[in-house]
C-alpha positions in Angstrom: 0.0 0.0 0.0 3.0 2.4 0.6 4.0 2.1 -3.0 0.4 2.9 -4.2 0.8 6.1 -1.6 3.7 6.9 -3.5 2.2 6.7 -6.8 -0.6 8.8 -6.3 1.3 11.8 -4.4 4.2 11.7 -7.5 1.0 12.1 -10.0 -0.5 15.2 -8.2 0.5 18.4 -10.1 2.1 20.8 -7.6 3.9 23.4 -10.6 6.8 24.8 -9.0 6.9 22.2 -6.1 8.5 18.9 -5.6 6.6 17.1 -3.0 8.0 14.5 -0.3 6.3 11.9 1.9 7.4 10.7 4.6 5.0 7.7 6.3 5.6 7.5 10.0 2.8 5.6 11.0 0.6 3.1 8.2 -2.5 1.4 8.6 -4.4 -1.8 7.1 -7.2 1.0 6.3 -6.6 3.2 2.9 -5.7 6.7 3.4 -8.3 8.9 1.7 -8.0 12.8 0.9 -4.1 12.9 0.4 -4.6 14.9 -3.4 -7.3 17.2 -1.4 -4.3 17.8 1.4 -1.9 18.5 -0.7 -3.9 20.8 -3.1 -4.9 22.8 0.2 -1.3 23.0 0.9 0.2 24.1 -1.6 -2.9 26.5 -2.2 -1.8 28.0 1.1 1.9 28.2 0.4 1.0 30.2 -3.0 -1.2 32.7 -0.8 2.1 32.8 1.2 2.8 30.9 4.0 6.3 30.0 4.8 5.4 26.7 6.1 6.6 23.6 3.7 5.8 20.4 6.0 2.6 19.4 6.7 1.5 16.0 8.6 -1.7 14.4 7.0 -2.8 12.0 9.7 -6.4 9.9 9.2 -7.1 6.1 9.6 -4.1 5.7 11.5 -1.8 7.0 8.9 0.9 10.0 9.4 2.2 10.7 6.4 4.4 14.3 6.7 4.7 16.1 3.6 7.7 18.4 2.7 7.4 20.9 -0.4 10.3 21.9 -1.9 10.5 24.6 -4.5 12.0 23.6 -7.6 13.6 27.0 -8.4 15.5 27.8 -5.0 18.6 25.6 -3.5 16.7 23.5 -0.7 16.3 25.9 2.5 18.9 24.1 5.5 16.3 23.5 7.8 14.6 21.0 5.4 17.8 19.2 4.0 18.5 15.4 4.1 21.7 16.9 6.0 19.6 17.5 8.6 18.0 14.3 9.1 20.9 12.4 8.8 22.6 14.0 11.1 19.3 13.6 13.7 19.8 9.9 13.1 23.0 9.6 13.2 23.0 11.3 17.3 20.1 9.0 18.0 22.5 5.6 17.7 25.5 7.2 19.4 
């Protein structure tokens, strides 16, 4: 089912964003709204909001979504760096 997620959110048409997911929790139910989510998202990042991660959380899924623009160098505080570096405390 996390493949199908996958599919669907690289089919939605976000111009100018690149979208990430990020499933922290799953569920043997199907997810439904994620296109509606991420078309209110990105609706509210284009009326301005700084904001680029999101958690979409419904029938025991959390699935965080990042949106990255596809013109600008990836702001720091949303790099892979970042997480990598969160992980790699957590096992020392």
């Amino acid at each position: 089912m996390t493949e199908d997620i996958l599919e669907l959110v690289s089919r939605i048409s976000t111009p100018g964003f690149f979208v990430t997911a990020d499933i922290i929790r799953s569920s043997s139910q199907i997810p439904e709204g994620i296109e509606t989510f991420i078309l209110q998202k990105l609706s509210i990042i284009q009326e301005g909001a700084t904001a680029r991660k999101f958690a979409f959380r419904t029938n025991g899924w959390q699935i965080n979504f990042t949106f990255f623009p596809t013109d600008q160098v990836v702001d720091k505080r949303y790099g892979l760096m970042n997480k990598m570096i969160k992980e790699e405390k957590k096992f020392k």
